[in-house]
C-alpha positions, 0 to 999 in steps of 0.5 A: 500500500502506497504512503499516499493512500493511507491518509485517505484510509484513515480519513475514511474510517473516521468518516465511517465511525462518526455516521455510525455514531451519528445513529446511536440513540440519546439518553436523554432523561424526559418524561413521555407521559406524567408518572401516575398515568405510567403507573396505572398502564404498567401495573394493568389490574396486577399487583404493584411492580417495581421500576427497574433501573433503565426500564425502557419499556419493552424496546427490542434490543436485537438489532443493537446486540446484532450491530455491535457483535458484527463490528467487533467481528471485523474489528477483530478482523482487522486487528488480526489481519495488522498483525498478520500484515505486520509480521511480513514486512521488514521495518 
């Protein structure tokens, strides 16, 4: 790989890294609906539950769990293909 394209390399990956960042979802700490009205659709007829920390509310955490194990795959990927890379070369 030439010296010249690897500038470009790393300014792809960056670019690359801040759009995936940028659908990362915020935690921001507001509240949908007052707290009694919350209360009484949780607890439907049954007995009182308690609110776990970061109770989300039933929100589906599959695709995220998918997401972050494909790109440790090719971090992993690429870390082992630097080191492989790097063995052959003599400095």
């Amino acid at each position: 790989m030439s010296v010249a394209r690897r500038p470009l390399l790393t300014a792809t990956a960056a670019g690359t890294l801040l759009g995936a960042l940028w659908f990362v979802p915020s935690a921001n700490a507001t509240v949908e609906r007052p707290p009694a009205q919350a209360q009484e659709t949780r607890s439907s007829g049954s007995a009182q539950q308690d609110l776990a920390l970061a109770d989300t509310g039933g929100v589906d955490t599959t695709p995220y769990l998918v997401g972050g194990a494909a790109f440790l795959g090719v971090g992993t990927g690429l870390v082992a293909f630097a080191v492989r890379r790097g063995a052959h070369t003599a400095w």
